[in-house]
N, C-alpha and C positions, 0 to 999 in steps of 0.2 A: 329434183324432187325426191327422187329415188337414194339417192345421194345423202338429203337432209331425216330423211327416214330410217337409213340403215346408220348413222351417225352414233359413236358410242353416248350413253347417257352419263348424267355425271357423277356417276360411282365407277364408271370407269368398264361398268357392263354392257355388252353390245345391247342392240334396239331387237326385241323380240319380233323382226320383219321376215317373214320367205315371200320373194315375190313367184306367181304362178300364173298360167297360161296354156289353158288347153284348148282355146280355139279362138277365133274373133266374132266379134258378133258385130254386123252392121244392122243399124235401125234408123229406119227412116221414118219421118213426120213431117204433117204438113201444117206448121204454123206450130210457134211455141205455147198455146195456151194446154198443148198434149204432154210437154214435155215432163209438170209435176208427176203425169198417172207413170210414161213411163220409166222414170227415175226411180218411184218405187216400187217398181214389179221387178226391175235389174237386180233391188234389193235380193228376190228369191234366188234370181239367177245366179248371179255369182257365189250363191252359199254353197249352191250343186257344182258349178263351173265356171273357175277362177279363168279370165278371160279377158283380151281387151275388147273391149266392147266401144265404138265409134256410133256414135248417134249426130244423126244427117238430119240437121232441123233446115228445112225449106219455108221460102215466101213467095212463090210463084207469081203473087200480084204485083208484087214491087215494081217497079220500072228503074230504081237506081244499083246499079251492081253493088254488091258486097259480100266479102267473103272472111269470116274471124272462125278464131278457134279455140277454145280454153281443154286445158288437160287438169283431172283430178284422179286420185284412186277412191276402191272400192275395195277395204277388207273385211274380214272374216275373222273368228277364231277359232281354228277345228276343234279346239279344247279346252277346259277350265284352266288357266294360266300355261296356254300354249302359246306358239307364235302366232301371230297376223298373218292371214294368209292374202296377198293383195293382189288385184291388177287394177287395169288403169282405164279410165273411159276420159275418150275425148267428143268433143261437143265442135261440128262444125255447124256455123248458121250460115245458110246461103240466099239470098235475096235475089230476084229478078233477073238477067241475063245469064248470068253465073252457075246456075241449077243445073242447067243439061250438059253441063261440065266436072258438074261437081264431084264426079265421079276419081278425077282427076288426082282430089287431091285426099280419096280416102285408099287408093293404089298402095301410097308409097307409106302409108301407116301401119300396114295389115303385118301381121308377122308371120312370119314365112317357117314352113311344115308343121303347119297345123288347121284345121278343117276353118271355112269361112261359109257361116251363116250371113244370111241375110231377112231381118226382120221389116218385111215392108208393110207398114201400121196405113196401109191407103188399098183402094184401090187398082191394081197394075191398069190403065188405062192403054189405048191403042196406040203403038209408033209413041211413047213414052220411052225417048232416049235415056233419062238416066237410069228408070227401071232394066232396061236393055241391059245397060253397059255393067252396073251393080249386081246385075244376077248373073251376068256370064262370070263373073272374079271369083260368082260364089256356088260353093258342092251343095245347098242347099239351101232354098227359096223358103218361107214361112208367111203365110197371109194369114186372115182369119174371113171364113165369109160371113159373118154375124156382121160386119160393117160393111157390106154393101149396100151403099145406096139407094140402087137400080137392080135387085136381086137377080130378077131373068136374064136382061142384059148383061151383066157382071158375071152369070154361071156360064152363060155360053161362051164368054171371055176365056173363062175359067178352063173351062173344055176345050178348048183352041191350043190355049197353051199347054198344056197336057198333052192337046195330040201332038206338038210340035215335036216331043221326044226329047228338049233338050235341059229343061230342067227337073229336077228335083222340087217336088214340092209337097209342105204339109201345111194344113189348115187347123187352126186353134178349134175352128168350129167342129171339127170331125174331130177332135177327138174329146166334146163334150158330148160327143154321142155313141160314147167307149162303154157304157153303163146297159142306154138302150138294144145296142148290138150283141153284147153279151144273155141281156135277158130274152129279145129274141132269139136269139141260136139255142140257149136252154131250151125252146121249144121239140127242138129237133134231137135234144137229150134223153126224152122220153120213149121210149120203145113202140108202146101203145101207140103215141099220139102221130109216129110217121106216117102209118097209110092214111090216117085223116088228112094233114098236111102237105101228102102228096098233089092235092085235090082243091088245093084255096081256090075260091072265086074271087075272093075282095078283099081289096085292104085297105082300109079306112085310117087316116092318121088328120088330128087334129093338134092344130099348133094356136100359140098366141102372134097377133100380125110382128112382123118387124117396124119397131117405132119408127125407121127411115123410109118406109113405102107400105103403109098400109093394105093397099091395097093387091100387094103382092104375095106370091107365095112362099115362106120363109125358106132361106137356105138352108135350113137342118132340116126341115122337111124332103125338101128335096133331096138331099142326100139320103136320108131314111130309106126314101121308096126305092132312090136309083141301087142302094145297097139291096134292097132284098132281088127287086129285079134282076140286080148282076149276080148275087149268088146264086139264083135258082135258074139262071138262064132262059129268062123271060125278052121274047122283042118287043119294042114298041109299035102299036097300031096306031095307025096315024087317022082312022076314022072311028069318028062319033067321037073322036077328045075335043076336049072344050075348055076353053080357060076363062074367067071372068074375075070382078073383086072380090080377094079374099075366099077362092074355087077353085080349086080344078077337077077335071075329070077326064082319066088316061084310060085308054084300052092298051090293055097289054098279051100276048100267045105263050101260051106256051106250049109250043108242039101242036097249034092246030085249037087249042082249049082256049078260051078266052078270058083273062082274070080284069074283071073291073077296080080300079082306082082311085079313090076320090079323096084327095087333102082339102081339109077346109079349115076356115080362119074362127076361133072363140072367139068371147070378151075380148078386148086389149087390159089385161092386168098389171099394174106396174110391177117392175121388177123379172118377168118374163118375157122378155124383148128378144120374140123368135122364137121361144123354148116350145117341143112340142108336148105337146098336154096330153095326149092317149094316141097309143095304136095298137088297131085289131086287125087279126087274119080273120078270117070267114070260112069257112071249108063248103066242099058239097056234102057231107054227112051232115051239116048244119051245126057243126061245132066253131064256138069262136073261143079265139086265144090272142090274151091281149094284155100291155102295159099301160098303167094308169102314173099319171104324177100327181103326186100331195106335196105340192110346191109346198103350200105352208110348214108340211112336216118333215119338211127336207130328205122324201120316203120316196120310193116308188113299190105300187103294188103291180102285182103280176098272176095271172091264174087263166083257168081255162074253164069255159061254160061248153059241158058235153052232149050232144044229143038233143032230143027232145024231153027228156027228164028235167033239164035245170039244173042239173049237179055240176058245182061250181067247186072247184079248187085254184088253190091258190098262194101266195106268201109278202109280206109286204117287206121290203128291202129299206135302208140307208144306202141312199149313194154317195159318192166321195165329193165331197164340194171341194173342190182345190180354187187355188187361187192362180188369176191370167201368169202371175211369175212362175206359178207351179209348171202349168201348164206348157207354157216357152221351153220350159228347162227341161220338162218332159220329152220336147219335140228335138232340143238342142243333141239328144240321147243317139238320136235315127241321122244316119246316111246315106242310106241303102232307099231304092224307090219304093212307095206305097203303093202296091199296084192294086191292090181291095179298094183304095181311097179314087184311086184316079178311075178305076172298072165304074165305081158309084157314080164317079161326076160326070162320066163320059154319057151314061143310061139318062141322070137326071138331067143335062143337055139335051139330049136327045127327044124326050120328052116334052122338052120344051118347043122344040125347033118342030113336032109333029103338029104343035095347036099356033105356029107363026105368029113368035113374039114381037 
């Protein structure tokens, strides 16, 4: 392929080809009706990070073994009448017995000194051998928890593995909540507003349900609360929390001071499948400081309501809409562990495990 590529043309000019490789990327999928979305999210990726990239399509229901594989490239052009910049993705499908081996046969494809990602488009489920054997080959794991099924179940999953120590891992979903985290920590930018802040009682955060369990409480939620939690060095109380549909409600210490908790479910609005929709601090001066989304206006506003006057300040933002290839390509960037990401998931587990999921 590579060969018929670099091939001179027939003026006798070589083929404007650099092949390139800064890392591998494995992705796996369960069943090919996924494979159109991620074919073109790779499109982003490889414009950042020329890469071979092996996508692991599975059929886990099959009962007849089968194992094929087709190779294509994926180029680029860094420039207006520059070369192609290419690497290569290969596509193995694996069908029924063959899956928890299949590990097998993406070993001996991966190219050697250079970083091995691992894009697992599923849930990592329990004693899931090829999940096992494909995350040990690779320096760093990528899930997303906007597709979990089973949100609580799935988070404490999530936390387990985290505490295990042994891999690397980043979440798509944490880092659509790069925007929110920045504008709450602006609160703490303010001089004034820290002895108020010292002093929150409540933090109220509302989300839209996740389409796959409504009645659950969204995983960016829960990362939300388990992030301020962890920054501010809050523990979890395990009494008077309560969970129910589209509820919750955490007691949390800090230092002896009690801050109440409560995530709750909106509307279900299409197009915000799990996004959260407002959150407020509460202070005991009786000041509240909080983010609002204007989904429609692809904005987020931000301000604080002071005292007992009413005096409200404020500023309404554009946040950056990237797209899921953005995003990958984003995460492709980091090798190094997230330890803010994983302090968050460990808190919003924790939380969970206090109201017995």
């Amino acid at each position: 392929m590579w060969a018929e590529m670099s091939a001179s043309k027939g003026d006798g000019q070589a083929a404007g080809v650099v092949r390139a490789c800064v890392l591998n990327l494995v992705v796996y999928v369960a069943g090919k009706e996924e494979c159109p979305e991620v074919n073109d999210l790779l499109e982003d990726v490889v414009e950042r990070h020329p890469c071979r990239a092996v996508l692991l399509v599975v059929n886990r229901a099959a009962t007849e073994p089968r194992l094929e594989a087709f190779v294509s490239t994926r180029c680029q052009l860094s420039a207006p009448a520059a070369k192609r910049i290419c690497g290569e993705q290969i596509t193995i499908e694996a069908d029924g017995p063959v899956v928890d081996t299949a590990s097998t046969a993406v070993t001996p494809l991966l190219v050697p000194d250079v970083p091995v990602f691992l894009w697992w488009k599923d849930i990592p489920h329990y004693e899931d051998k090829l999940f096992d054997r494909l995350a040990e080959m690779s320096d760093r794991v990528v899930i997303d928890s906007a597709s979990f099924d089973h949100p609580h179940k799935d988070m404490l999953r999530l936390a387990e593995i985290l505490k295990e120590g042994n891999l690397r891992v980043s979440d798509l979903n944490w880092g659509r909540l790069t925007s929110w985290r920045s504008l709450v920590a602006s609160f703490w930018d303010v001089a004034d507003y820290r002895q108020s802040l010292a002093q929150i009682e409540r933090v109220a955060i509302e989300y839209d349900p996740p389409d796959a369990s409504h009645d659950e409480i969204a995983p960016k939620a829960l990362l939300a609360l388990g992030w301020i939690a962890s920054c501010l060095g809050w523990e979890v109380l395990a009494d008077d929390s309560s969970l129910e549909a589209g509820r919750a409600h955490f007691k949390l210490s800090d230092g002896g001071r009690e801050i109440e908790a409560v995530l709750a479910a909106t509307d279900d609005v299409a197009g915000r499948d799990g996004m959260i929709t407002s959150l407020t601090l509460r202070t005991a001066a009786g000041d509240e400081f909080f983010v609002v989304l204007r989904h429609n206006e692809g904005k987020l506003e931000t301000g604080a309501r002071l005292g007992g006057d009413g005096q409200k300040v404020g500023r309404v933002l554009a946040y950056e809409a990237r797209s899921e290839g953005q995003r990958l390509s984003a995460e492709l960037d980091i090798l190094s562990r997230d330890e803010v990401f994983e302090s968050a998931a460990e808190v919003a587990a924790r939380m969970l495990s206090s109201v017995a999921v």
